[in-house]
C-alpha positions as CSV (number, residue, x, y, z in Angstrom):
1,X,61.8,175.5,67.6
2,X,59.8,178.6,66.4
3,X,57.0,176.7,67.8
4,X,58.3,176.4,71.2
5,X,59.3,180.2,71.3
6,X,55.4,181.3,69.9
7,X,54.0,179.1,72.8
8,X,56.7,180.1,75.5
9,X,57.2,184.2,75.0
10,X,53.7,185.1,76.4
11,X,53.9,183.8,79.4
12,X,58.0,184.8,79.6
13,X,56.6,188.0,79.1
14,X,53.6,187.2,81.9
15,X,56.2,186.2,84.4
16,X,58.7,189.1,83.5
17,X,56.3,191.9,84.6
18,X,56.2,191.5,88.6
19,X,60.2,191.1,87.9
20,X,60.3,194.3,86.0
21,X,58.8,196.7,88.4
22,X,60.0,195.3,92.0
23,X,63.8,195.5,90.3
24,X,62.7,199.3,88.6
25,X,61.8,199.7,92.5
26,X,64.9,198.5,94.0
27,X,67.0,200.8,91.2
28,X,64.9,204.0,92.6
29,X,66.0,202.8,96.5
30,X,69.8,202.1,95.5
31,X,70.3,205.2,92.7
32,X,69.6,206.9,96.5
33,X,72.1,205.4,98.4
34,X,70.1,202.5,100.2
35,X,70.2,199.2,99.8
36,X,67.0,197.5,99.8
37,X,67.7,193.6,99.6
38,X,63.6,193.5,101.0
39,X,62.4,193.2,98.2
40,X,61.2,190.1,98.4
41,X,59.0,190.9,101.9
42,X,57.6,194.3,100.5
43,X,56.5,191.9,97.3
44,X,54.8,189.4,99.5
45,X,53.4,192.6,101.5
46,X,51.7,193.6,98.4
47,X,50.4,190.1,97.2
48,X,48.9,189.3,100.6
49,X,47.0,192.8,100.6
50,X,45.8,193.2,97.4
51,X,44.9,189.7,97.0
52,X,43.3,190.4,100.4
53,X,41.2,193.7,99.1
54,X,40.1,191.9,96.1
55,X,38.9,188.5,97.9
56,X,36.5,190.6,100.1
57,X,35.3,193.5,97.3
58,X,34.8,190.7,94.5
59,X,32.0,189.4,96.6
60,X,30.3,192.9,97.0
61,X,30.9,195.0,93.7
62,X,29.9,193.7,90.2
63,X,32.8,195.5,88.0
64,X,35.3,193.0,87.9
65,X,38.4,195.0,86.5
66,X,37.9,197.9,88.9
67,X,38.3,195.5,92.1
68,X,41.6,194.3,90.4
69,X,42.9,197.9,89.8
70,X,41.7,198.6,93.8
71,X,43.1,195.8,94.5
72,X,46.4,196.8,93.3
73,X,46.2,201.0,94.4
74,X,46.1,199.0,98.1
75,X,48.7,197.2,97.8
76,X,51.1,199.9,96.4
77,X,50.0,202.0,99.2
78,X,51.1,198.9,101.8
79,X,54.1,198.3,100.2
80,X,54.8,202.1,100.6
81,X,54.1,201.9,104.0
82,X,55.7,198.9,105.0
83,X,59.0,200.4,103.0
84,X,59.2,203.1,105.7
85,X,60.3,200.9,108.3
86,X,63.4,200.0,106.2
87,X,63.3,203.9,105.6
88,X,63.2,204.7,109.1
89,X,65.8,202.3,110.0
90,X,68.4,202.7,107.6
91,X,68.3,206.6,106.9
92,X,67.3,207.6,110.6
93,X,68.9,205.1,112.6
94,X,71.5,204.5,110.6
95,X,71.0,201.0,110.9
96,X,72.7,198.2,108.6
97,X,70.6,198.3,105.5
98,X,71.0,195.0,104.9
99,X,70.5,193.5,108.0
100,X,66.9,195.9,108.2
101,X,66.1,194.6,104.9
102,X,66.7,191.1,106.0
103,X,64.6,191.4,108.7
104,X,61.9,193.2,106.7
105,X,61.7,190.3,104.6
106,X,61.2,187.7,108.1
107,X,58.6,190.3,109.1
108,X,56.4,190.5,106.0
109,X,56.5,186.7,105.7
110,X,55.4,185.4,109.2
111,X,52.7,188.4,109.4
112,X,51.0,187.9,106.1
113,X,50.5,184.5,107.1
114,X,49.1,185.3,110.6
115,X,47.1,187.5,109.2
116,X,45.9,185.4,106.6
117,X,45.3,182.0,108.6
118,X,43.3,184.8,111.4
119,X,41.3,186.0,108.6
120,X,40.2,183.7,106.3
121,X,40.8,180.6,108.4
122,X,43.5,179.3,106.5
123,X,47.1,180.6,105.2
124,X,46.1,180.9,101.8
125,X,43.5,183.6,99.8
126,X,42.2,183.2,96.5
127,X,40.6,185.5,94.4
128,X,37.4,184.5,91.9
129,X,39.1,186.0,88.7
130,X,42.1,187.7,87.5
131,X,42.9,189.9,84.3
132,X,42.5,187.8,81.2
133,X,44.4,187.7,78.4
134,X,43.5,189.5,75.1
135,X,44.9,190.0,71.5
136,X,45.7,193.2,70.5
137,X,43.5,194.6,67.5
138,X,45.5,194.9,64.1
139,X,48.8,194.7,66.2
140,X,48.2,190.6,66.9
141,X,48.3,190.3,63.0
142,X,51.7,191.2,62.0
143,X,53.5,188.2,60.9
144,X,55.9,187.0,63.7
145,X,56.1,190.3,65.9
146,X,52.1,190.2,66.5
147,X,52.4,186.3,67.6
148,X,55.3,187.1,70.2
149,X,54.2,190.5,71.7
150,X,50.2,191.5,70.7
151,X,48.8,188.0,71.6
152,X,47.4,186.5,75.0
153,X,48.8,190.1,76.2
154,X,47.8,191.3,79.7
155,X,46.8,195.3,80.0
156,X,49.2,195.6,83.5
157,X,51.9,194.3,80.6
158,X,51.6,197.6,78.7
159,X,51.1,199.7,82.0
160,X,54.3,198.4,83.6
161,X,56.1,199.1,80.2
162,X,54.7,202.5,80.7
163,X,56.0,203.1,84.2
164,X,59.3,202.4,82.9
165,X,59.2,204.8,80.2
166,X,58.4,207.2,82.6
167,X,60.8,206.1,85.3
168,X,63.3,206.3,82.8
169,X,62.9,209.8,81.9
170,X,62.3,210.4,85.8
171,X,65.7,209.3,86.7
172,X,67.4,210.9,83.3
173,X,65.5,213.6,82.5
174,X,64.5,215.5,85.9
175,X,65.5,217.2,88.7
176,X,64.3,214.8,91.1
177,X,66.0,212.0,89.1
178,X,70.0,214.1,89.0
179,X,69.0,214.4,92.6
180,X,68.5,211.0,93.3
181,X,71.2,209.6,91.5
182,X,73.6,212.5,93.0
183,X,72.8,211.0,96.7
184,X,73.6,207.5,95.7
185,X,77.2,208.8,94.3
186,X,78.4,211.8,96.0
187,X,76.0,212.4,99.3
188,X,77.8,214.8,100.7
189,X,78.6,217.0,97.3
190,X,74.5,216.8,96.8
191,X,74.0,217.9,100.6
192,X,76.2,220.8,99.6
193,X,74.8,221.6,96.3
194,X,71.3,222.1,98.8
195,X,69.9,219.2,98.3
196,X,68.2,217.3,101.4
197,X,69.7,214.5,101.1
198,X,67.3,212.1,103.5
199,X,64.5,213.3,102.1
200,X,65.8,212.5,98.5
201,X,66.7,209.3,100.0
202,X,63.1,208.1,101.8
203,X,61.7,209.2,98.7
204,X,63.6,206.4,97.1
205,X,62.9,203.9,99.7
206,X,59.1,204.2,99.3
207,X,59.0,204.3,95.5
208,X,60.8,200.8,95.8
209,X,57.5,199.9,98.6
210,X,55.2,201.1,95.7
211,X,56.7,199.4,93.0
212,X,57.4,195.6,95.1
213,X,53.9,195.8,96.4
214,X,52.9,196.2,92.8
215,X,54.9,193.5,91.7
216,X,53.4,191.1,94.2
217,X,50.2,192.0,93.7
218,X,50.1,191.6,89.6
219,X,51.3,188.0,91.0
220,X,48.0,187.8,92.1
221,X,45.6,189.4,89.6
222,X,47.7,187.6,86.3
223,X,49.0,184.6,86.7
224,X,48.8,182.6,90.4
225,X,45.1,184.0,91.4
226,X,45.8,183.1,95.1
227,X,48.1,184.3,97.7
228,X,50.2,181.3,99.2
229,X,52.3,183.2,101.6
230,X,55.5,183.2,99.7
231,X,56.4,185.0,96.1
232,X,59.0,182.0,95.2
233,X,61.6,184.3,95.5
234,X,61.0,186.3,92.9
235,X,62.1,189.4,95.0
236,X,65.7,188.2,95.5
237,X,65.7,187.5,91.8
238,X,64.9,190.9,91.0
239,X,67.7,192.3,93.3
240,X,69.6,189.8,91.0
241,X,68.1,191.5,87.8
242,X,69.1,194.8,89.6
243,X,72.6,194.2,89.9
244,X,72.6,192.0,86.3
245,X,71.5,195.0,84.5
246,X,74.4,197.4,86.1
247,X,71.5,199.6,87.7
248,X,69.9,201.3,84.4
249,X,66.7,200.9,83.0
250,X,67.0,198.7,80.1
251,X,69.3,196.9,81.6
252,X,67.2,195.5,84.2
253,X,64.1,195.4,81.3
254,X,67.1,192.9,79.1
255,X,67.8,191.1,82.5
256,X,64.4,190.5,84.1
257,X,63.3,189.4,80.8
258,X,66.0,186.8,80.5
259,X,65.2,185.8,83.8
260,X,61.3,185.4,83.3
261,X,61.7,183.5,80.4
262,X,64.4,181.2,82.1
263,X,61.5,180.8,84.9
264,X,58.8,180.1,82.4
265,X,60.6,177.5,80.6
266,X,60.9,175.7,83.7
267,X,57.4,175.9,84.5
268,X,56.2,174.6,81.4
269,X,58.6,172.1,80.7
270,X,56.5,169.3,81.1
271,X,53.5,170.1,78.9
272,X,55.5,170.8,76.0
273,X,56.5,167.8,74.3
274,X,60.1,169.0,73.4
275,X,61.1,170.2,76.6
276,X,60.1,166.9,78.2
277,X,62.9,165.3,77.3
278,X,65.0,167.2,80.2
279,X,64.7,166.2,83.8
280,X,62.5,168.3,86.1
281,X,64.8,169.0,88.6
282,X,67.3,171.0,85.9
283,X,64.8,173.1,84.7
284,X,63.5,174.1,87.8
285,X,67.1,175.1,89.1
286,X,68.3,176.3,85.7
287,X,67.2,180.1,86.6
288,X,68.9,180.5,89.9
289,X,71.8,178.6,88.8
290,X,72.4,181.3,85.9
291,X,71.7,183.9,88.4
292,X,74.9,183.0,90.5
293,X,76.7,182.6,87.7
294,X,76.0,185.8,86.3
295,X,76.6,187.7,89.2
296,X,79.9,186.2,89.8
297,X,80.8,187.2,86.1
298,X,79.6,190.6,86.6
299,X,80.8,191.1,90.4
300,X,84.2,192.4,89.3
301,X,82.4,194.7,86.7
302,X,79.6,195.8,89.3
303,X,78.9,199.8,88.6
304,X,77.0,200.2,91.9
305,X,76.5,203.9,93.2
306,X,79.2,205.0,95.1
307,X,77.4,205.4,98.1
308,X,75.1,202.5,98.6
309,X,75.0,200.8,101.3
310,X,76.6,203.5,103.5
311,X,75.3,205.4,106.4
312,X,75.0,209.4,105.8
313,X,75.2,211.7,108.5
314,X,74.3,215.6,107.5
315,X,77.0,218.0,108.0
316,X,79.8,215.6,107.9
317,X,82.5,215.9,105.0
């Protein structure tokens, strides 16, 4: 068994990333007051453009890593742009948030794949080489802890742990962050307290763009190396790890982890002997199946902000 978990927890931990930041994304659009159930759409946004950036700069510039980490930057930026049409919508509009995420998600899909197929002649773009894995100096040698976490580790690992570190004190430990989370409970109690309350919220909205389009592209530059048109739902997972975790920090980190190790067990099942033994077809479902359940558990228990979800108009009480 301890064999299984040594060969299984790196890539668990591989496939847990994108999940990571795209949910730490969604917390920073619904701690505002907006719902963002795109996702999914700003995630394939950002897999089709970095993956795009790095196909055509890998040819042209010899320093492999810094194509990836421009190849990322452009996707963030995307993603953030692409997030203020669900922005513009929903804060200016006042449109249904979920229905504008919705549609952001038809959007992103049928476009990247125009796009691509216009481009490159076919609906698919693959990059020559990702990030590689690497063991940690000194760290990969400490009995048990250095074989789960310091081996066949990816650098965007440690930087995504470090954005939520520093989301986390964001949220907790700032202005910005009491501001963001007052506009997701009490809207009109922050807009009186001075705070401009659609700017606090666009400011969410695009942090979620950054963060998806991040997610989608470290699809790209870790683990899949080409860009296929879809994400395999990993965004609406995420807005399931959202809501699993009860919208903190850790909570989602606990979730998105269970999640991306239920996913990686069911993409490797069949080239680990033990794991064989179990049909194909439950191990592939296995992960969305425990994501319904758990959200029916934890419906009733569901600590939401206040105010997500609804429409705020300034000046009204």
């Amino acid at each position: 068994m301890w064999t299984i978990i040594e060969q299984i927890f790196p890539y668990a931990i591989l496939f847990t990333i994108p999940l990571l930041i795209t949910a730490l994304g969604g917390l920073f659009s619904e701690r505002s007051g907006i719902v963002n159930i795109g996702l999914e759409g700003l995630m394939v946004i950002g897999a089709f453009s970095g993956a795009m950036t790095i196909h055509f700069l890998q040819g042209t510039w010899s320093n492999n890593t810094l194509v990836l980490w421009v190849g990322i930057l452009v996707a963030m930026i995307v993603g953030v742009l692409f997030s203020l049409l669900h922005a513009f919508a929903s804060i200016n509009l006042s449109a249904n948030q979920i229905i504008s995420g919705t549609a952001i998600n038809l959007i992103a899909t049928a476009l990247t794949v125009f796009l691509a197929r216009n481009i490159t002649g076919s609906g698919n773009i693959r990059i020559t080489s990702g990030f590689s894995p690497m063991d940690i100096p000194v760290l990969s040698s400490i009995p048990v802890i250095g074989d789960l976490f310091f081996t066949k580790t990816y650098p965007t690992t440690w930087f995504i742990l470090l954005v939520l570190l520093i989301s986390t004190f964001v949220l907790y430990k700032t202005k910005f962050g009491l501001r963001l989370r007052s506009c997701g409970e009490y809207p009109q109690a922050a807009e009186a307290a001075g705070v401009n309350v659609k700017r606090i919220r666009y400011s969410g909205v695009l942090i979620s763009g950054a963060f998806s389009g991040l997610g989608g592209a470290l699809i790209i530059v870790t683990y899949a190396g080409e860009f296929t048109g879809t994400v395999s739902g990993l965004g609406f997972l995420a807005l399931a790890s959202l809501i699993f975790g009860q919208w903190r920090p850790l909570g989602i980190l606990a979730a998105t982890f269970f999640f991306g190790f239920a996913s990686t067990v069911a993409n490797v099942s069949q080239v680990i002997p033990e794991l064989a033994v179990f049909p194909p077809i439950i191990l592939k479902i296995f992960p969305y199946v425990v994501t319904l359940i758990a959200l029916v558990i934890f419906s009733k228990s569901s600590q939401a902000p206040k105010a997500a979800g609804e429409t705020f108009d300034s000046g009204k009480r």
